[in-house]
N, C-alpha and C positions, 0 to 999 in steps of 0.2 A: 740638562738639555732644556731650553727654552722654545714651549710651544708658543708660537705666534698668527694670529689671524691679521690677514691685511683685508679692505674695504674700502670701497668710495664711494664718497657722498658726494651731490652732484647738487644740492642743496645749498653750501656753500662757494655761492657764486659771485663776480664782480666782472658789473658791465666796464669797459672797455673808456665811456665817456665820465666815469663816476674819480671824483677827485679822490687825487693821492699827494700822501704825507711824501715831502720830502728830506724830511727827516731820519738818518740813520734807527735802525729798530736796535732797542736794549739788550736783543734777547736774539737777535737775527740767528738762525741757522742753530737755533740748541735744540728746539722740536719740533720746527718747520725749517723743513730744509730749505739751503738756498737756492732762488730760480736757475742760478747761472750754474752753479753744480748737476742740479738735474738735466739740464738743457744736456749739458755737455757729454752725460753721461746716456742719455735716451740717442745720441746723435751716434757715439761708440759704439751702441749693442747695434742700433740699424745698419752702419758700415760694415761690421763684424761677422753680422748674420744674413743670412739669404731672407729678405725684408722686400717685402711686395705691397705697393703702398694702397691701402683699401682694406688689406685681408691682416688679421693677428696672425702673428708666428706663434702664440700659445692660445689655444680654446678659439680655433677655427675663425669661420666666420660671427661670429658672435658680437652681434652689434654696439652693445655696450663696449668689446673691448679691442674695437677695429683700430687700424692701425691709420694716421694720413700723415704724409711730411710735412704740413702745414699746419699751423695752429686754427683754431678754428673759427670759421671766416663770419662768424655772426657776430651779435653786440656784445658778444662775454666773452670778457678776456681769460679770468682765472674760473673754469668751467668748476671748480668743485675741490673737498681735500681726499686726499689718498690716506688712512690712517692706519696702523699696525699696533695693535693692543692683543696682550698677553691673555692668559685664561682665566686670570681674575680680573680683566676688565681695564689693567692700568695701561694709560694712551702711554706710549712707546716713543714712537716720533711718525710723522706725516711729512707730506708736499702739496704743492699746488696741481691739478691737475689740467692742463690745456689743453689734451687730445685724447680725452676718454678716459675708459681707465686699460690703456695699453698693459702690455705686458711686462717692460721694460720698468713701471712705475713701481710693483714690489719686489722687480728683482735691484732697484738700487736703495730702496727699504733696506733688502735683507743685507745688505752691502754694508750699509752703516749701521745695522745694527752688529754685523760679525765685528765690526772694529773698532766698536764703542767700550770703553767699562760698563762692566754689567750694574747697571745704577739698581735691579732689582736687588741685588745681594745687599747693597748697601744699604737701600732703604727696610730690607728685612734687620740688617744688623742693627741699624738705628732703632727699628720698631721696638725691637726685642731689648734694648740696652733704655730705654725709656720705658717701656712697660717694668724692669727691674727696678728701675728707680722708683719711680711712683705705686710697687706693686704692695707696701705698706698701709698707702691713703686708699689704693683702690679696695681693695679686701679687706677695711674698716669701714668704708663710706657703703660698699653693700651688704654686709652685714648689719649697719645702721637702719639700713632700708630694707631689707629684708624683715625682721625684728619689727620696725613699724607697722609692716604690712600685715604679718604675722598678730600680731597685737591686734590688728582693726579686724582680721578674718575672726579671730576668736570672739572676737566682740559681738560682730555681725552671729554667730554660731547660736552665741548665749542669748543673745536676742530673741534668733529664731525657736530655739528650746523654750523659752517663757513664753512667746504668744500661741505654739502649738501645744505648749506641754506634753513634749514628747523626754526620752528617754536616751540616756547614748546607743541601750541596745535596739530600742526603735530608730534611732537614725542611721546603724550599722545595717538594720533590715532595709532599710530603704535605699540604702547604697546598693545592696545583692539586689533588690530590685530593678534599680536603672541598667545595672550590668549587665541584667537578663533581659531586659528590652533593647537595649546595646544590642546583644547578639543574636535576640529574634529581628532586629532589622537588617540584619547582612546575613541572616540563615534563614529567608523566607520560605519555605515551600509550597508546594500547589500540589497539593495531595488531592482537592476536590476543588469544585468553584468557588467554594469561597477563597480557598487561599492564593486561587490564582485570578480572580477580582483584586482580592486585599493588594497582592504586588503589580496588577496593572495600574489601579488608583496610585499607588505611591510612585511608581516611574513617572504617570501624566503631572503628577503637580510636581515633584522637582524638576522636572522640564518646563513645565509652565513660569513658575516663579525664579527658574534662571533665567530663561527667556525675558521675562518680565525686566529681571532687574539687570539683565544688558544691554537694554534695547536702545541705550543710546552710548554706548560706553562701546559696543562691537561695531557699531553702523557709524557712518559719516555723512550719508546723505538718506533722502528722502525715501528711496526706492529701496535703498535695505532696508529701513523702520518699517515701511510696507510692506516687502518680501518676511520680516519677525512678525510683523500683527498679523498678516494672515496665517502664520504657522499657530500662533495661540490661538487666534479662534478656530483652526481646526481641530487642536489638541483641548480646547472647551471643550467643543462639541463632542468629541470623543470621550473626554472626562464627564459628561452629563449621560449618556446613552450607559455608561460602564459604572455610575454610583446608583442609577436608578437600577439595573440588575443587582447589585448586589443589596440592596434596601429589601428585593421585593423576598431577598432569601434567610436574610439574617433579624433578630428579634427586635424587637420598637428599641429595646435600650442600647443597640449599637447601630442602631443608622446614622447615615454622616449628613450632612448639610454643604450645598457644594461654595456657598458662600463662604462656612467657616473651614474649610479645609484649604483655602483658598486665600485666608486671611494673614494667618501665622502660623507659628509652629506648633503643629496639630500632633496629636498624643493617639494612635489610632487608637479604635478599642478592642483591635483584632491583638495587640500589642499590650494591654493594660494585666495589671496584674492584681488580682481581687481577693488577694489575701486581707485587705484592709478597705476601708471609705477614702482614703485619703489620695487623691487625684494625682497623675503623674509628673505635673509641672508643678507641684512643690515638692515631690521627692528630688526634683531633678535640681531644682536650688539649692534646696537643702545637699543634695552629692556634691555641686560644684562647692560649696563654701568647704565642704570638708577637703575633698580633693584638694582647692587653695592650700589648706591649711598644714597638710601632709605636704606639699611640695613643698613650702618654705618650712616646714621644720627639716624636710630634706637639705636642703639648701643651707641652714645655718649648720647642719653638723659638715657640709663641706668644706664651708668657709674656714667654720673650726682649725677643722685639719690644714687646709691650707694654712692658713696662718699660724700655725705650730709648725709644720712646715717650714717655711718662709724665717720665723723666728730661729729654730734650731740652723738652718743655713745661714744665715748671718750671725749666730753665736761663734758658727765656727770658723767663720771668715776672720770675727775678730780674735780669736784667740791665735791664729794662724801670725794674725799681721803682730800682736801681742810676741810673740814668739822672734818672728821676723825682726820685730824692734828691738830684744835684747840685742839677737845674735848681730848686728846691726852696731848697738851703741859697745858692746865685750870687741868687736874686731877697730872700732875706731878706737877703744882706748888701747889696744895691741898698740897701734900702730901710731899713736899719737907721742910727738917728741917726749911727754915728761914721762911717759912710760920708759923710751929708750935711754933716757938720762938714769932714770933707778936700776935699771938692768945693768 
């Protein structure tokens, strides 16, 4: 069963006075259907149906998808496209749209699509019959690359070993440490004030510096950038009123500074772990380079397998078609005159 979403865009539009090819189209009517078929077919369902010209037969009055028996009397001719895309996103087939988006427009979608070949099967069968073929090159060319990469993380690792002069079993400890500040930052508690400063501070800045860095990627005009700056500077001011209590409770060596918390990616001290001198943003390098390094050796023993895999089923492809070929060339000599001459 193929689920399908229809929609109109109203966006792709053509005034009425804008020059046309007259030219036959290459492709006429394979994914945009043809005007004079829809025509014909929107005129059906209104004869058909009890059709009140103003008001939709389907989703009321609803002005997007009003009904008129005229095309529409402004300078645009082709008001927009009707389009019908599957749940992964592949465009299906569309129309012109000339009087909204009626209702009639995805009921002759659905029309062609019930009596189309299902091109989705096809293009699955194809996927899947070309990834076969090429699944040799592919599953050597990322094993190549994986290997590479793999190679430069251990590089990067041994590096890092010689300028800190640490240990594997001190890098193993500093792993169990980020993991444990990992899940002191999603198991905060507020047992007393401090700990419920500590997780008011960390909600205002990751809301500050989302804020920050959408502020023109969510807004389109001036008045939203306006309406986000003044939510920052209120959640500032908020953020300054709530680092200065918690300063005045906690010891000189873990006060925060609201510039640098502010700055980048900050390492609270409410969060630090003092089994050691060595500061949390290079334990935290130091786990990513390993962590790399574990994935892609993950990753080469799968390829492995794949490709063992992969090998052993085409072994036995060929020994099959090996097979197929005697019994093949024993039934042609059965059956070949100079056999039935010796017989």
């Amino acid at each position: 069963m193929l689920a399908v979403s229809v929609d109109g865009n109203r966006k792709h539009y053509r005034f009425k006075n804008a020059a046309r090819s007259e030219e036959q189209a290459i492709f006429e009517g394979v994914f945009i259907a043809n005007d004079e078929e829809v025509t014909r077919f929107v005129d059906y369902i209104h004869n058909t149906s009890k059709h009140v010209s103003g008001r939709g037969v389907c989703g009321g009055e609803w002005s997007a998808a009003r009904e008129t028996s005229q095309r529409s009397a402004s300078k645009v001719d082709e008001e927009g496209l009707e389009l019908a895309v599957c749940r992964h996103g592949v465009l299906l087939c569309a129309l012109n749209m000339y009087r909204g988006e009626i209702f009639a427009y995805p009921l002759y979608l659905q029309r062609k699509l019930t009596r189309r070949t299902d091109m989705l099967t096809l293009m699955a069968m194809r996927w899947n019959q070309q990834k076969f073929n090429n699944l040799a090159i592919s599953l050597s060319q990322r094993y190549q690359k994986a290997t590479k990469a793999l190679q430069s993380q251990l590089q990067n690792l041994e590096t890092m070993k010689g300028e800190l002069a640490v240990t594997e079993r001190q890098l193993e400890d500093w792993v169990s440490d980020v993991k444990e500040w990992g899940d002191a930052t999603t198991t905060t508690t507020t047992k007393n004030d401090v700990d419920a400063l500590a997780s008011r501070i960390e909600v205002l800045v990751a809301s500050i510096k989302r804020r920050s860095q959408r502020l023109y990627k969510d807004t389109d005009g001036n008045k939203g950038r306006a309406r986000m700056r003044r939510k920052i500077r209120e959640e500032k001011g908020i953020l300054t009123s709530v680092v200065e209590k918690y300063n005045k409770i906690v010891p000189n060596t873990e006060t925060l500074c609201l510039e640098t918390i502010l700055s980048g990616d900050t390492a609270w001290p409410w969060q630090l772990t003092r089994s050691d001198s060595v500061d949390l943003k290079t334990k935290r390098r130091a786990f990513d380079i390993i962590m790399s390094v574990r994935r892609l050796q993950e990753e080469q023993k799968i390829l492995v397998a794949e490709m063992d895999n992969h090998w052993k089923y085409l072994s036995a492809r060929a020994n099959s078609l090996r097979e197929l070929s005697c019994l093949f060339a024993s039934d042609t000599l059965k059956n070949s005159p100079f056999a039935k001459r010796e017989g």
